[in-house]
C-alpha positions as CSV (number, residue, x, y, z in Angstrom):
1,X,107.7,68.8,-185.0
2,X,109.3,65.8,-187.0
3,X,106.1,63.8,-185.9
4,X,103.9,66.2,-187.1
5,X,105.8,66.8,-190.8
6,X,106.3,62.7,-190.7
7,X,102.2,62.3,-190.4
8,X,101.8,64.8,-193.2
9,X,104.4,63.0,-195.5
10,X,102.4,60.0,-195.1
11,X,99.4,61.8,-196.3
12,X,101.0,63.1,-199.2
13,X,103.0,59.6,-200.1
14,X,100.6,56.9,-199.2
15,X,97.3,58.4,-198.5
16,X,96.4,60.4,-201.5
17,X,97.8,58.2,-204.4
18,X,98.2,61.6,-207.2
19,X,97.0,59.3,-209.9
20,X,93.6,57.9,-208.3
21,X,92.3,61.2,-206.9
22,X,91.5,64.4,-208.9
23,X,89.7,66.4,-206.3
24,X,91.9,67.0,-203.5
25,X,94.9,68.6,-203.3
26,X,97.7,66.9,-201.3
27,X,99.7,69.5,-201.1
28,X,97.1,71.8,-199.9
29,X,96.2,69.7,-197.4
30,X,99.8,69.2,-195.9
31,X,100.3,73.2,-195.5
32,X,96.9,73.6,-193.6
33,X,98.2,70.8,-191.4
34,X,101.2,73.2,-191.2
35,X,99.2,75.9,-190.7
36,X,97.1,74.6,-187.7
37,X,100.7,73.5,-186.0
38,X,102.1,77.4,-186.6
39,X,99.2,78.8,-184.9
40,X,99.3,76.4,-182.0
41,X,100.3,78.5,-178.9
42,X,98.6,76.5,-176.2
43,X,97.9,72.5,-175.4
44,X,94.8,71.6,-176.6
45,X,92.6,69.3,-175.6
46,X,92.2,65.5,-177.2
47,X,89.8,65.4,-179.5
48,X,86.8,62.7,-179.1
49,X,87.1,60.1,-182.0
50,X,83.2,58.4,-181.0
51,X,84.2,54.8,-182.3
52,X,86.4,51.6,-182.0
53,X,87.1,50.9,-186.0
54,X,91.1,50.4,-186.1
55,X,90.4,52.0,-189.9
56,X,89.3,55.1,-188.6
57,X,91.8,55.7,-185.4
58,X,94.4,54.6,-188.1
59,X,93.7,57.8,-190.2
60,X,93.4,60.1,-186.8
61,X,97.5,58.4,-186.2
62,X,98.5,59.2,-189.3
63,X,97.5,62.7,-188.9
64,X,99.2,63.0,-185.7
65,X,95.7,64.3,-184.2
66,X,96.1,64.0,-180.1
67,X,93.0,62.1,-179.5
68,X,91.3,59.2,-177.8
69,X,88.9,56.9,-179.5
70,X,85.9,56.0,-177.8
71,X,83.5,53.6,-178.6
72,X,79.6,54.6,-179.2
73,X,76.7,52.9,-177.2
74,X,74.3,54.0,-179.9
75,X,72.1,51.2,-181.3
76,X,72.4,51.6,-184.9
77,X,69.2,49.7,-185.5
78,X,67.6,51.9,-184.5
79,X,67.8,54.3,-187.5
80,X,65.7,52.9,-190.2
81,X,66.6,52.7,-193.9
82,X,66.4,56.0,-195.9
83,X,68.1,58.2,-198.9
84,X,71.4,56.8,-198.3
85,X,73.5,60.3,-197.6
86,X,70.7,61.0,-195.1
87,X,71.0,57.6,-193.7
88,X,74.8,58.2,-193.0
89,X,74.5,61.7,-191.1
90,X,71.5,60.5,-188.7
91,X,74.0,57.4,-187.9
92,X,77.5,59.6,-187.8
93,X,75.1,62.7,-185.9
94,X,73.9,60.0,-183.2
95,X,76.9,58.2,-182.8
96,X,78.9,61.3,-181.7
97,X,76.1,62.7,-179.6
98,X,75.7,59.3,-177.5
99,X,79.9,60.4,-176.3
100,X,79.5,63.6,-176.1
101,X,77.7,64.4,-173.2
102,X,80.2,62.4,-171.1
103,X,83.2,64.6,-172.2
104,X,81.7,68.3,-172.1
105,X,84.0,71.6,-173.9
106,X,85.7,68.2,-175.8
107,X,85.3,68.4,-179.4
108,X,83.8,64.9,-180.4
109,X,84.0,63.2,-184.3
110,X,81.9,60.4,-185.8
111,X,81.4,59.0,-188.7
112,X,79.4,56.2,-190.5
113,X,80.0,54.4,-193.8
114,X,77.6,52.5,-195.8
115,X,78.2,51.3,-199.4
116,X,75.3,51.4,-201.9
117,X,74.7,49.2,-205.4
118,X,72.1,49.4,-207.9
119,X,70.1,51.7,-205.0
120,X,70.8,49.4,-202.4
121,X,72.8,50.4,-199.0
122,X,74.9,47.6,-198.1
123,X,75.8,47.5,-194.5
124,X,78.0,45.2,-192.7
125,X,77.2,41.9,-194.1
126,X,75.6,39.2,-191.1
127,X,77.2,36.5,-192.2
128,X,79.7,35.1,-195.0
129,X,76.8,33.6,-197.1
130,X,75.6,37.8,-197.3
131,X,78.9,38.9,-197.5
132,X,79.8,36.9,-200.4
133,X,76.0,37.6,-201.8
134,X,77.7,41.2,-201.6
135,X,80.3,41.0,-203.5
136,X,78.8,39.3,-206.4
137,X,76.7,42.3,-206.7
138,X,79.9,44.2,-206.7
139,X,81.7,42.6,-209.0
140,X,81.8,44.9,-212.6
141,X,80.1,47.4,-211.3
142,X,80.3,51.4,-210.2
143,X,78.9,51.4,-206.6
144,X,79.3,54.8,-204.5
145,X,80.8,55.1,-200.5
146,X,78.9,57.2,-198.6
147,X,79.9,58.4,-195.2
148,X,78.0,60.2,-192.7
149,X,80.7,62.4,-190.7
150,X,79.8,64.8,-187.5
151,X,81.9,67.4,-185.6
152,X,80.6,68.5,-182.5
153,X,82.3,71.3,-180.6
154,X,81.5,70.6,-176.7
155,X,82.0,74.4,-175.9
156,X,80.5,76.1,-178.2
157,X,77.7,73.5,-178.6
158,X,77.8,74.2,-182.1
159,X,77.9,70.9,-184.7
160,X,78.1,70.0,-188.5
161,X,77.0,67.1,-189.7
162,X,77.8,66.4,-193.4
163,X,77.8,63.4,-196.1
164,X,80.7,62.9,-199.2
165,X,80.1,60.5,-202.1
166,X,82.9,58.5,-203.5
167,X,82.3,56.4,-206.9
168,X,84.2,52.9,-207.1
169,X,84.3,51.2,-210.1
170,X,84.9,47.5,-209.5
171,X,86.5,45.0,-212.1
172,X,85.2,41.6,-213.0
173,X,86.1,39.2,-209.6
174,X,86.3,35.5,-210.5
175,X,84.6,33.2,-208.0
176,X,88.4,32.2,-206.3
177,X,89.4,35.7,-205.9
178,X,86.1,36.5,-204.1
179,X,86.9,33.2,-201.9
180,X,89.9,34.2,-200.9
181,X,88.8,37.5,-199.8
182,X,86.4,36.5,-197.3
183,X,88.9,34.4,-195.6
184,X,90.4,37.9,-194.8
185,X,87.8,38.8,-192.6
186,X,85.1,40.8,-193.9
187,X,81.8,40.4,-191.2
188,X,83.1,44.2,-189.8
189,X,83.1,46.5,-193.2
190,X,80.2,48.1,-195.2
191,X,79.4,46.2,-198.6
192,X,82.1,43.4,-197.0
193,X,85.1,45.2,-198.2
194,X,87.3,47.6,-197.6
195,X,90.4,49.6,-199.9
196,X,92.6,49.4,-197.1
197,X,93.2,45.6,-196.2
198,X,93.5,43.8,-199.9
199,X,90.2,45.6,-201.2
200,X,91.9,48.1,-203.7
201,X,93.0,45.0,-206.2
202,X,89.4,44.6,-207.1
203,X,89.3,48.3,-207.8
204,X,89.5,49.7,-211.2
205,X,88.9,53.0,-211.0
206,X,88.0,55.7,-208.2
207,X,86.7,59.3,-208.3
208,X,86.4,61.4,-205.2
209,X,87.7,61.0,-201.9
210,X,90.2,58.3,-201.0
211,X,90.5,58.5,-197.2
212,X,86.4,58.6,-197.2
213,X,86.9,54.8,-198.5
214,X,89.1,54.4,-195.9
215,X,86.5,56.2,-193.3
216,X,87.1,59.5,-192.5
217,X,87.0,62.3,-195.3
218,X,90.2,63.9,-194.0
219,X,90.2,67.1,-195.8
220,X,86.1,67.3,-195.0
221,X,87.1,67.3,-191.3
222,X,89.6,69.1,-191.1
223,X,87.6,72.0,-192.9
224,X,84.8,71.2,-190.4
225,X,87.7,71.9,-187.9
226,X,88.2,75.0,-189.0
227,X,84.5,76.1,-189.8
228,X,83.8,75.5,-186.3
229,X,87.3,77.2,-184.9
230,X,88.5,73.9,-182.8
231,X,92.1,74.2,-183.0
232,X,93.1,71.1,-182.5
233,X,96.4,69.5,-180.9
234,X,99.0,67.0,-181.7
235,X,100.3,63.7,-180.3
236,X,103.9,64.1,-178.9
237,X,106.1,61.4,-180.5
């Protein structure tokens, strides 16, 4: 149990900064954490997390979610451009059906970021020539994060599949600053950044979802969680 209230602390302290995010309730979401641990009776089974990003199995750890990530075969090429919210739930949708149907009555999430600009969905840059094109484009502007995110429930066969929109206002970068930031490492995120490794101090201001920036909309899944009645477990600690 000390786990379980320690995850939900670092949701409330770190996760959901009070002044950057209007729209979700940190409290609220701590007591249906709670809530899910009361009416725990019986081990459940892992949940599926369909992917390998260290971002994403980061926020299912923080949660204290028992769960095993596994990464998706699916050739995201595959999926050709469209309206960017649609883009993101064929990708997410595919991605979690390609694991499923090796871990049947498992309940299996995915999800799929892109970034979009001035109309444009920026994927994970080729190259640091595109990634630093990227950021240019970025810099003094209000671009949006869009992730695709799918719950499937193995036994009931029964799946949602949703998108959630987060506006980011970038300030003005300078040439050096953008520099600097690719030598991070940047091939491996949508757009070429992310808010959770050195991103956030080119952010001015957000509105919407922080933990979708980060790759999962927590308090989206979770309510997915309970739409669908998976009741999920926790990780001993």
């Amino acid at each position: 149990m000390l786990g379980y209230l320690v995850g939900s602390l670092v949701i409330s302290l770190f996760i959901y900064p009070k002044r950057e995010v209007r729209s979700i309730s940190r409290y609220a979401l701590i007591l249906k954490i709670y809530k899910n641990i009361r009416l725990q009776k019986d081990y459940m089974e892992k949940l599926i997390l369909a992917s390998s990003s260290t971002r994403r199995i980061n926020i299912m750890k923080w949660l204290g979610l028992d769960f095993e990530a596994i990464s998706s075969d699916f050739d995201e090429r595959s999926v050709p451009l469209c309206e960017p919210r649609a883009y993101v739930k064929k990708l997410a949708e595919n991605k979690a059906m390609s694991v499923a149907g090796n871990f049947p009555d498992r309940a299996v999430i995915s999800a799929d970021t892109v970034v979009v600009c001035s109309k444009m969905i920026l994927n994970k840059p080729h190259d640091e020539d595109e990634a630093r094109a990227m950021l240019r484009s970025l810099s003094g502007k209000t671009n949006q994060v869009v992730t695709g995110i799918c719950v499937f429930d193995g036994k009931t066969e029964r799946k949602i599949v949703k998108s959630v929109v987060t506006s980011v206002k970038f300030r003005v970068m300078v040439e050096q600053e953008i520099e600097t930031y690719l030598k991070s490492g940047v091939l491996d995120k949508a757009g070429a950044w992310n808010i959770g490794d050195g991103g956030s101090v080119f952010i001015k201001r957000i509105t919407g979802s922080y933990t979708n920036i980060l790759g999962i909309p927590v308090e989206e899944m979770l309510d997915m969680f309970d739409r669908l009645g998976i009741k999920y477990g926790y990780a001993t600690f």
